[in-house]
mmCIF file of the N, C-alpha and C atoms, coordinates in Angstrom:
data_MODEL
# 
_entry.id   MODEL 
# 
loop_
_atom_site.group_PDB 
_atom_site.id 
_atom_site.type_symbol 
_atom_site.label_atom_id 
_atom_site.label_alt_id 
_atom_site.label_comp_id 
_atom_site.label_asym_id 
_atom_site.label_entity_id 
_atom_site.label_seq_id 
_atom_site.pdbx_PDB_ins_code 
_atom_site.Cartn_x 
_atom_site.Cartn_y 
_atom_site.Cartn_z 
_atom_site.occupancy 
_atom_site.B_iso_or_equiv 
_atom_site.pdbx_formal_charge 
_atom_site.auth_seq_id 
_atom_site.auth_comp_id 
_atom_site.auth_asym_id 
_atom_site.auth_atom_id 
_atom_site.pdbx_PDB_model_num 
ATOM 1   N N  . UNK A 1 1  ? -41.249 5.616   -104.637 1.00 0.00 ? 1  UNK A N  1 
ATOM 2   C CA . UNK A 1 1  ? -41.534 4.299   -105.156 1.00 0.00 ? 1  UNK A CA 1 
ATOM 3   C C  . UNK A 1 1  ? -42.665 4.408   -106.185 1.00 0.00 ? 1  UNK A C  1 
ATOM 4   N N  . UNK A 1 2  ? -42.581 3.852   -107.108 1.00 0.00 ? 2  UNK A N  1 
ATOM 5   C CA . UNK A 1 2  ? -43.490 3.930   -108.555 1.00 0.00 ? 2  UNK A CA 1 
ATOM 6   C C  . UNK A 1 2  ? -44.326 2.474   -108.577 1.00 0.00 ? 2  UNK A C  1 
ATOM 7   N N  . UNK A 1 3  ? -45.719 2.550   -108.012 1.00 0.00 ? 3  UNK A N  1 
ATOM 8   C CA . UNK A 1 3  ? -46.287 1.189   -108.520 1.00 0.00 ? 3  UNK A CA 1 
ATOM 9   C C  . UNK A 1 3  ? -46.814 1.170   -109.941 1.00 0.00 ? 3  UNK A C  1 
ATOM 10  N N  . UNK A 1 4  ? -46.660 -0.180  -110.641 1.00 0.00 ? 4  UNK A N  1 
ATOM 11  C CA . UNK A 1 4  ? -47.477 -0.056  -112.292 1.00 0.00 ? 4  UNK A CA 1 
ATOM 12  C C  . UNK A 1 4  ? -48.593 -0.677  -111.598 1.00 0.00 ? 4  UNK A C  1 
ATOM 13  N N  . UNK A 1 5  ? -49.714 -0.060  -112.577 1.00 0.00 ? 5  UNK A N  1 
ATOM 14  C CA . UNK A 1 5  ? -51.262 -0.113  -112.312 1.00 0.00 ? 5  UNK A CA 1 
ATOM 15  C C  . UNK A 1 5  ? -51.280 -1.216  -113.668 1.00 0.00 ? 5  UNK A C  1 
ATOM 16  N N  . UNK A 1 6  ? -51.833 -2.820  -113.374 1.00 0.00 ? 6  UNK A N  1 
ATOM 17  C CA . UNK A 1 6  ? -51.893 -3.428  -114.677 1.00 0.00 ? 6  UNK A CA 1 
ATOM 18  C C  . UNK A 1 6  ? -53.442 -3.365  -114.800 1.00 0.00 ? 6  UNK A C  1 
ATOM 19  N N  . UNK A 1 7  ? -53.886 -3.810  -116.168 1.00 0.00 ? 7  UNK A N  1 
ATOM 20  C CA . UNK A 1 7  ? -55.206 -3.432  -116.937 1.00 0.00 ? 7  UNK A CA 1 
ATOM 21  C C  . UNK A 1 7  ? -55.241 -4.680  -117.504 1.00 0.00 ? 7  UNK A C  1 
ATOM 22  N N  . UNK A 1 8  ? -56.681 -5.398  -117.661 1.00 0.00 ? 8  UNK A N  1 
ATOM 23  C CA . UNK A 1 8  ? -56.746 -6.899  -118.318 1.00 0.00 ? 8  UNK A CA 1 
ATOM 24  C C  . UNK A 1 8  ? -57.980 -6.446  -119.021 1.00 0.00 ? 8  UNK A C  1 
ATOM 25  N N  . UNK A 1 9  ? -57.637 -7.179  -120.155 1.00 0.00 ? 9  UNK A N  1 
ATOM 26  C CA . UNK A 1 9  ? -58.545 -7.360  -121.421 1.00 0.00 ? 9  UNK A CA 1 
ATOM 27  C C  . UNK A 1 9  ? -59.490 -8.101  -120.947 1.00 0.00 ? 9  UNK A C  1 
ATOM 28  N N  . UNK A 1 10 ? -60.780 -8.442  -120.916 1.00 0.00 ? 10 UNK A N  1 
ATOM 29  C CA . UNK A 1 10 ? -61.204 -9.828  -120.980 1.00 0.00 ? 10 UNK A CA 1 
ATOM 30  C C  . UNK A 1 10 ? -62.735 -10.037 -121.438 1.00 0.00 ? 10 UNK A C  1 
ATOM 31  N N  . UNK A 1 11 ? -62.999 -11.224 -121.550 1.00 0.00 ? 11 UNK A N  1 
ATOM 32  C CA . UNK A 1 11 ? -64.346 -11.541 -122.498 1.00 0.00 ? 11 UNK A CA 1 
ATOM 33  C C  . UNK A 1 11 ? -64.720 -12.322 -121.389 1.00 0.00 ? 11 UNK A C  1 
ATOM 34  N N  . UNK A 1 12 ? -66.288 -12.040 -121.546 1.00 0.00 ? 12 UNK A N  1 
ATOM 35  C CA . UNK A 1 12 ? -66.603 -13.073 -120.492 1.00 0.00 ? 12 UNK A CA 1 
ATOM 36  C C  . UNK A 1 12 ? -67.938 -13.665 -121.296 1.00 0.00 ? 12 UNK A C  1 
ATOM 37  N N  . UNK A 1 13 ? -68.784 -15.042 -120.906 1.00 0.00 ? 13 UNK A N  1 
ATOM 38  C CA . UNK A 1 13 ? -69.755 -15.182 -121.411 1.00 0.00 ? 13 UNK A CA 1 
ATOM 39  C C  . UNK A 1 13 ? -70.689 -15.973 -120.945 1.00 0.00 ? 13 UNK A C  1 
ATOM 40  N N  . UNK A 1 14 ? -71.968 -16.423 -121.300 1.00 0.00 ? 14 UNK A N  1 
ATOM 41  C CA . UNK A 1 14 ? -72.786 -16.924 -120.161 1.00 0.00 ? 14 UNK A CA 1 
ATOM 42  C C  . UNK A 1 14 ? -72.589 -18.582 -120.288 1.00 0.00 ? 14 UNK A C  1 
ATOM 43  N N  . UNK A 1 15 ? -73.925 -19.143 -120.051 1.00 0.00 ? 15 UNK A N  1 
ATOM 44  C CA . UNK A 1 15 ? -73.601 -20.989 -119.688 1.00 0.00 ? 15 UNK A CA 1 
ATOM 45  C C  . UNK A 1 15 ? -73.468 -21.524 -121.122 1.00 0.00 ? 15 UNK A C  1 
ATOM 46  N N  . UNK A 1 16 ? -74.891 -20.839 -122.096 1.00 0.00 ? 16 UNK A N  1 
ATOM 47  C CA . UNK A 1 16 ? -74.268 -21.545 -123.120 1.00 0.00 ? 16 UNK A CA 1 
ATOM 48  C C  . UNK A 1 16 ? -73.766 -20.907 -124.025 1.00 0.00 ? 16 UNK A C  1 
ATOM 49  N N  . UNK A 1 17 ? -72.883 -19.909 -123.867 1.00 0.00 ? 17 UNK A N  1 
ATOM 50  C CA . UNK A 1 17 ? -72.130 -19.862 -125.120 1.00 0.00 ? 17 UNK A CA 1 
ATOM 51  C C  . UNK A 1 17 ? -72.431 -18.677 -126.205 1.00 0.00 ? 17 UNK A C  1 
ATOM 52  N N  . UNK A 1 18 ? -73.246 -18.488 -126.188 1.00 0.00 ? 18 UNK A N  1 
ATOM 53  C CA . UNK A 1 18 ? -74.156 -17.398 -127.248 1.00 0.00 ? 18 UNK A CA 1 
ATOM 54  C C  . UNK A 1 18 ? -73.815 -15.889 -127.365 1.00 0.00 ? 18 UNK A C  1 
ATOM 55  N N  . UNK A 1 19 ? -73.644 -15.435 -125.650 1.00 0.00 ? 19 UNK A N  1 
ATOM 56  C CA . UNK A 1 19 ? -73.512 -13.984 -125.774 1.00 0.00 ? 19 UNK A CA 1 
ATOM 57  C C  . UNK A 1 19 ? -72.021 -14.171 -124.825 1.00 0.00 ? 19 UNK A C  1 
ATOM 58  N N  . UNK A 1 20 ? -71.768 -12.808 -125.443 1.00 0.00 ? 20 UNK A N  1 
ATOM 59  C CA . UNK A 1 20 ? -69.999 -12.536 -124.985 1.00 0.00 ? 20 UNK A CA 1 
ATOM 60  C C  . UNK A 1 20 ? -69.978 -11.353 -124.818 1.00 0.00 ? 20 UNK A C  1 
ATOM 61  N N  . UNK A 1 21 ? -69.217 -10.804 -123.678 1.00 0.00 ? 21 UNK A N  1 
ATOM 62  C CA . UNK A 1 21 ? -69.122 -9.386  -123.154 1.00 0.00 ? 21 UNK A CA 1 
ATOM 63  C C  . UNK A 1 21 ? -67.358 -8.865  -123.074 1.00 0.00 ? 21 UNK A C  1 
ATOM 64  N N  . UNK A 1 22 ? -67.268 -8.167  -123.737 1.00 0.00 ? 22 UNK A N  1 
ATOM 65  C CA . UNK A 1 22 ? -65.959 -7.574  -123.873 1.00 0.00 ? 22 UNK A CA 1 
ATOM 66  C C  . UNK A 1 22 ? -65.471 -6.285  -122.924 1.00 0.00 ? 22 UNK A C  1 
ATOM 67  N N  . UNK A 1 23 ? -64.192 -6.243  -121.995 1.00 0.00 ? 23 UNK A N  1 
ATOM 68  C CA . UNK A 1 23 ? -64.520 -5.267  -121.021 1.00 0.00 ? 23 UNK A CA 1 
ATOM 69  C C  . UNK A 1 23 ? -62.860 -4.808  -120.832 1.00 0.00 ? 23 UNK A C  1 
ATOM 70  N N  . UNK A 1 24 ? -62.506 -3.857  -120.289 1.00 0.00 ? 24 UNK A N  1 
ATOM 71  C CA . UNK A 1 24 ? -61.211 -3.903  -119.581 1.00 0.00 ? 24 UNK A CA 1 
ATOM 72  C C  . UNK A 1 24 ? -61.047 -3.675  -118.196 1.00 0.00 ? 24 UNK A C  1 
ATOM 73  N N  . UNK A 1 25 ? -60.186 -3.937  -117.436 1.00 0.00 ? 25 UNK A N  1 
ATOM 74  C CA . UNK A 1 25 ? -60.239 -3.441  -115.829 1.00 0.00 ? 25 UNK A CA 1 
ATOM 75  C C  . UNK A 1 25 ? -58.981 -3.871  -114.787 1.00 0.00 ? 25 UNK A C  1 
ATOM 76  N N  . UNK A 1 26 ? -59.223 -2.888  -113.800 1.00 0.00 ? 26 UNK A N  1 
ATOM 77  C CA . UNK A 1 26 ? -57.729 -3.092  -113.667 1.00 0.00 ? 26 UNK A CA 1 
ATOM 78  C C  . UNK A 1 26 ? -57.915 -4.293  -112.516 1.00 0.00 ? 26 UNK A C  1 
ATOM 79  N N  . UNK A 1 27 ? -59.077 -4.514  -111.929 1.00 0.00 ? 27 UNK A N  1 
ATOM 80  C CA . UNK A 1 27 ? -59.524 -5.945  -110.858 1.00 0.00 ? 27 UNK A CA 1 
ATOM 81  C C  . UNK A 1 27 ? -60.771 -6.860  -111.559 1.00 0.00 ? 27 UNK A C  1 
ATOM 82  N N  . UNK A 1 28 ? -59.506 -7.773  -112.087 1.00 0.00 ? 28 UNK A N  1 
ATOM 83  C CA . UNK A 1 28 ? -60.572 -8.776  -112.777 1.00 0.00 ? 28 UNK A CA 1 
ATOM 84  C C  . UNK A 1 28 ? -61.462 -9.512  -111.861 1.00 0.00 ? 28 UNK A C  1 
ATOM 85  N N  . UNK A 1 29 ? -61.445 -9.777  -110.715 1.00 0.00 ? 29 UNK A N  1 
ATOM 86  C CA . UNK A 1 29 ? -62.012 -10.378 -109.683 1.00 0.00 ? 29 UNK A CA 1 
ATOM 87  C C  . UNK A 1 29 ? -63.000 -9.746  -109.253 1.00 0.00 ? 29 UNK A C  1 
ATOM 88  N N  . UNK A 1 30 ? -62.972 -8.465  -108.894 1.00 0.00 ? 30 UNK A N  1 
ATOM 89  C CA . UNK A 1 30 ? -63.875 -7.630  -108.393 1.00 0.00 ? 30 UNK A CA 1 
ATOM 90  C C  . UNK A 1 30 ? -65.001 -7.429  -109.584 1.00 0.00 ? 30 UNK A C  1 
ATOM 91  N N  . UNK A 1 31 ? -64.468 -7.072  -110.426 1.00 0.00 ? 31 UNK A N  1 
ATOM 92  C CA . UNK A 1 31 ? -65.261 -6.801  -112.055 1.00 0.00 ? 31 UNK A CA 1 
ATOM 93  C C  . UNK A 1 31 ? -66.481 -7.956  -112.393 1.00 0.00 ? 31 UNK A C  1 
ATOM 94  N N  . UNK A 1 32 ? -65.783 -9.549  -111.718 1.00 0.00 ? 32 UNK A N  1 
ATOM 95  C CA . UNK A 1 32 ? -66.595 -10.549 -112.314 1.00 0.00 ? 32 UNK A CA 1 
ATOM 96  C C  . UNK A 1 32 ? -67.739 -10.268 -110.878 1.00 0.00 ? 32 UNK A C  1 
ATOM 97  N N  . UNK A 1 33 ? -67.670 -9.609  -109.905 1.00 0.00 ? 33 UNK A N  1 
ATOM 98  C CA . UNK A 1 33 ? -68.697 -10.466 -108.991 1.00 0.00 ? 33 UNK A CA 1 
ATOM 99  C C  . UNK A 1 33 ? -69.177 -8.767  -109.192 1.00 0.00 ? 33 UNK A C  1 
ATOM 100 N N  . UNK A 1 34 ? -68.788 -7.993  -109.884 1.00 0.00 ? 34 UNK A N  1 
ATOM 101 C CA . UNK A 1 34 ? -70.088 -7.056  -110.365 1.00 0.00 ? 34 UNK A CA 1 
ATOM 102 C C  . UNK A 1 34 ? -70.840 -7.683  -110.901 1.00 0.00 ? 34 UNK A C  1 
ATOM 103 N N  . UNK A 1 35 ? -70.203 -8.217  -112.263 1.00 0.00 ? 35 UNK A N  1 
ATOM 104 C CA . UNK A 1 35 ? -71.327 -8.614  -113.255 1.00 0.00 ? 35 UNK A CA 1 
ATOM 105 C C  . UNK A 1 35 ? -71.997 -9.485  -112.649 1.00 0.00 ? 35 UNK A C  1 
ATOM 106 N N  . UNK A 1 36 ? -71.702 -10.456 -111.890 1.00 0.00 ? 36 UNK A N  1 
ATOM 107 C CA . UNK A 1 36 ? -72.643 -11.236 -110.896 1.00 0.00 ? 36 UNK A CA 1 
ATOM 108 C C  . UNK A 1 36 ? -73.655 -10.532 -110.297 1.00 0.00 ? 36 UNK A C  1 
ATOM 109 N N  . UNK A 1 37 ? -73.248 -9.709  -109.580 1.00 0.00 ? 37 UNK A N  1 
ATOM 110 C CA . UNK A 1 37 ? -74.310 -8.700  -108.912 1.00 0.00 ? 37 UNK A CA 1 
ATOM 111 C C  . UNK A 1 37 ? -75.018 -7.831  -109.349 1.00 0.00 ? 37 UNK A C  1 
ATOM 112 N N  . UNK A 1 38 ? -74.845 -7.672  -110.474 1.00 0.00 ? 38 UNK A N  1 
ATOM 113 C CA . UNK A 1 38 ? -76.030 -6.674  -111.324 1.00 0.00 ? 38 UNK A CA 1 
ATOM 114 C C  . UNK A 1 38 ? -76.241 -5.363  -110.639 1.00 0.00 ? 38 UNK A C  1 
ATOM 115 N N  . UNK A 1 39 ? -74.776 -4.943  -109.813 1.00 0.00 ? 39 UNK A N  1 
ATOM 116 C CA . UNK A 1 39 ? -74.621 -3.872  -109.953 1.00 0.00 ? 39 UNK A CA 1 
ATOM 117 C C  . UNK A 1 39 ? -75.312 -2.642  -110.181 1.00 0.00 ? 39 UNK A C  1 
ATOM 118 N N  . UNK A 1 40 ? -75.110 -2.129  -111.360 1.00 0.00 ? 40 UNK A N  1 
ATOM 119 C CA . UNK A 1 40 ? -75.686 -0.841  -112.066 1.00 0.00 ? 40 UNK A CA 1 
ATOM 120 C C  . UNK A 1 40 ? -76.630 -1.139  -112.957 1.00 0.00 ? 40 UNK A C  1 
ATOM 121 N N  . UNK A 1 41 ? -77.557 -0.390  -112.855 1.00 0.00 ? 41 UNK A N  1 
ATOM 122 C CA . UNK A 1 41 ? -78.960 -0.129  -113.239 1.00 0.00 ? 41 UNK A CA 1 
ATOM 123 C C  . UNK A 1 41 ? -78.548 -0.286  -114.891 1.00 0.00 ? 41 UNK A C  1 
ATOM 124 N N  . UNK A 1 42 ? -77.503 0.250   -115.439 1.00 0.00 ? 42 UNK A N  1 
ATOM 125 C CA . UNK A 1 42 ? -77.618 0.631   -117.132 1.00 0.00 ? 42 UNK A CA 1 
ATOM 126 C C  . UNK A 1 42 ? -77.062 -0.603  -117.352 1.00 0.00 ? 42 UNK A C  1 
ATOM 127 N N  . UNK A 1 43 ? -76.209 -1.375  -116.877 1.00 0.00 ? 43 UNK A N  1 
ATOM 128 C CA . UNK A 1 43 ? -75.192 -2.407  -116.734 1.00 0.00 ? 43 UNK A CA 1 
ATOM 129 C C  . UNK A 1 43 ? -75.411 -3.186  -118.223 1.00 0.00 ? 43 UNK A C  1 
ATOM 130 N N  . UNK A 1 44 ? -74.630 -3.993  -118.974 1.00 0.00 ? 44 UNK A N  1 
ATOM 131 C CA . UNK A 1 44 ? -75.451 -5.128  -120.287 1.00 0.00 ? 44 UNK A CA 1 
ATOM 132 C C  . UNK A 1 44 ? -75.764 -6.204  -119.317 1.00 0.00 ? 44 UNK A C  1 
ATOM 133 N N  . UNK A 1 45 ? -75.440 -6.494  -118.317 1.00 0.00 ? 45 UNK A N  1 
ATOM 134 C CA . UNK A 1 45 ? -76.257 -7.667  -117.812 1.00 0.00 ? 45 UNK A CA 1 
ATOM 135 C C  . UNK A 1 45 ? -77.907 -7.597  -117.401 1.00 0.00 ? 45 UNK A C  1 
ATOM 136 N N  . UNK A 1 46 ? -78.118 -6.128  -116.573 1.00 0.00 ? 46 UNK A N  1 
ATOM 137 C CA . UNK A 1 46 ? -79.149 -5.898  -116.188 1.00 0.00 ? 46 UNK A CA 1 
ATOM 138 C C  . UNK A 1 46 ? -79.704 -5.483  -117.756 1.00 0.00 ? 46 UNK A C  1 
ATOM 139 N N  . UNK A 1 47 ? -79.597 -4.810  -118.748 1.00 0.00 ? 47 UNK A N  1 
ATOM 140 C CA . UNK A 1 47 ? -79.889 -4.588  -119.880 1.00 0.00 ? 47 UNK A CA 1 
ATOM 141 C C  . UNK A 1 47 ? -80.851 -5.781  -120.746 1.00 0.00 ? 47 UNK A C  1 
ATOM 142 N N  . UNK A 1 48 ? -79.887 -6.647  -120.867 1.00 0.00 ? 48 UNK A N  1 
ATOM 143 C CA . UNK A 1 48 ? -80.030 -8.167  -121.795 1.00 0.00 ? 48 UNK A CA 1 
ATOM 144 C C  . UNK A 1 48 ? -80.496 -8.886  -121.159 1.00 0.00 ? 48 UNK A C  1 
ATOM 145 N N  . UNK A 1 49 ? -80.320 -9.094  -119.169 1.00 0.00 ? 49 UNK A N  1 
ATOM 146 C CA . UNK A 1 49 ? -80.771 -9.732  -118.034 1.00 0.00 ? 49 UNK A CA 1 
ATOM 147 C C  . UNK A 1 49 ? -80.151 -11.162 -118.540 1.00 0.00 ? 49 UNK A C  1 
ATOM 148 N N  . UNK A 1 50 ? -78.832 -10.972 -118.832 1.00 0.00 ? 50 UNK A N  1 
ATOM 149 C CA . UNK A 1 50 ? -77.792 -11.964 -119.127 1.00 0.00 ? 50 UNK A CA 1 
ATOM 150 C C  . UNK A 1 50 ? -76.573 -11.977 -117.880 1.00 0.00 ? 50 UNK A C  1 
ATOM 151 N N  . UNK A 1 51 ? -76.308 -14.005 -117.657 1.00 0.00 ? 51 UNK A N  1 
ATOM 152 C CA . UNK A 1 51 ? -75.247 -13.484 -116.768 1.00 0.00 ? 51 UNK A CA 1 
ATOM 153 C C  . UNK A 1 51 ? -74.304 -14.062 -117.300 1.00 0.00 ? 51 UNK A C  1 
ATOM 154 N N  . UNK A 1 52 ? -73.429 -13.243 -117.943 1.00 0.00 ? 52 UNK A N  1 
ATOM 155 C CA . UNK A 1 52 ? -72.674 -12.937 -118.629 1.00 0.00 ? 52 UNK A CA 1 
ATOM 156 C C  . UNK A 1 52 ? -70.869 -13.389 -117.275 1.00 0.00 ? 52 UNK A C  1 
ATOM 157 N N  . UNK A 1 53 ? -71.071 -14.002 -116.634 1.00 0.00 ? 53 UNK A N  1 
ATOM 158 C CA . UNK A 1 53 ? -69.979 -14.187 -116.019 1.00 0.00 ? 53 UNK A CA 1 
ATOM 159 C C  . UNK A 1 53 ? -68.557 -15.175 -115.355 1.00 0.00 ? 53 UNK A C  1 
ATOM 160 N N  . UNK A 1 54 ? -69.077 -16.102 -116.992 1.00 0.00 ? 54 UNK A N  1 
ATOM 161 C CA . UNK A 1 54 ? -68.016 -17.122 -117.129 1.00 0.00 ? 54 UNK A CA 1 
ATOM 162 C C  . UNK A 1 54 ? -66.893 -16.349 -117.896 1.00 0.00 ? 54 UNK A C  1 
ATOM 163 N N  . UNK A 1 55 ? -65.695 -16.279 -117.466 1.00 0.00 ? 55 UNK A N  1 
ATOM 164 C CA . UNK A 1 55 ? -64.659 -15.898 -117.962 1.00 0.00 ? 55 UNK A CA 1 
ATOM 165 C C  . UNK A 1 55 ? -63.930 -16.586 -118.631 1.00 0.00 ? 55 UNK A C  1 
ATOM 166 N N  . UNK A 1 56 ? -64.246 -15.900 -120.027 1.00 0.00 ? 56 UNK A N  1 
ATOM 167 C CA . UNK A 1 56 ? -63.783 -16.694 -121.234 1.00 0.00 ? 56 UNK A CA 1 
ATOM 168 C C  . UNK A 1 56 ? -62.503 -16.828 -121.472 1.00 0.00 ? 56 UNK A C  1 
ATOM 169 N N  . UNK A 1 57 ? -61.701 -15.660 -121.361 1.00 0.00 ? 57 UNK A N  1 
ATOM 170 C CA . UNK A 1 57 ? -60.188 -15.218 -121.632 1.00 0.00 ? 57 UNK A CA 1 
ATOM 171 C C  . UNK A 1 57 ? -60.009 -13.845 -121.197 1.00 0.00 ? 57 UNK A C  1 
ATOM 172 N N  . UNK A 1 58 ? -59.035 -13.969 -120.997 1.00 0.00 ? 58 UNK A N  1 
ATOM 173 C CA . UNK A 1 58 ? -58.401 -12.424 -120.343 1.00 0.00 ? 58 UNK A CA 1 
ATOM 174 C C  . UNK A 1 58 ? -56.652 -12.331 -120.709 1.00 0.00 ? 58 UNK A C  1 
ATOM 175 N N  . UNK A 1 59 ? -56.252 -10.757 -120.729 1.00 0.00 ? 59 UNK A N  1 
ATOM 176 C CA . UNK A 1 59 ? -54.612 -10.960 -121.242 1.00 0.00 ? 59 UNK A CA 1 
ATOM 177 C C  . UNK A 1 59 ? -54.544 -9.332  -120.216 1.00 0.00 ? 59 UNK A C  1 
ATOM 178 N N  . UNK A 1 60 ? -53.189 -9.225  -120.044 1.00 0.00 ? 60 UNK A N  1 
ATOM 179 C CA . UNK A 1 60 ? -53.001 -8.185  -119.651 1.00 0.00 ? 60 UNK A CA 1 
ATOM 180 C C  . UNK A 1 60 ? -52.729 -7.388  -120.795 1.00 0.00 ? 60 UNK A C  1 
# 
């Protein structure tokens, strides 16, 4: 049995509007409550100390 692995484009950006984060991944769900969580030390959220995690658009 062959599963396809899908991959989503997506932009995400903060409350108002200004900064936008461009990403790909194959769990868009999981991906957003990284960027929520500030995660990784190098991260652009922890970077900019932006929360970057309104999801603007996404496509497969």
């Amino acid at each position: 049995m062959v599963y396809e692995k899908y991959y989503y484009a997506y932009i995400n950006t903060n409350k108002s509007h200004n900064v936008f984060y461009a990403g790909v991944t194959n769990n868009l769900l999981n991906r957003n409550k990284e960027h929520q969580d500030k995660e990784s030390r190098n991260s652009f959220t922890v970077k900019y100390n932006e929360m970057v995690t309104k999801l603007f658009r996404s496509e497969i």
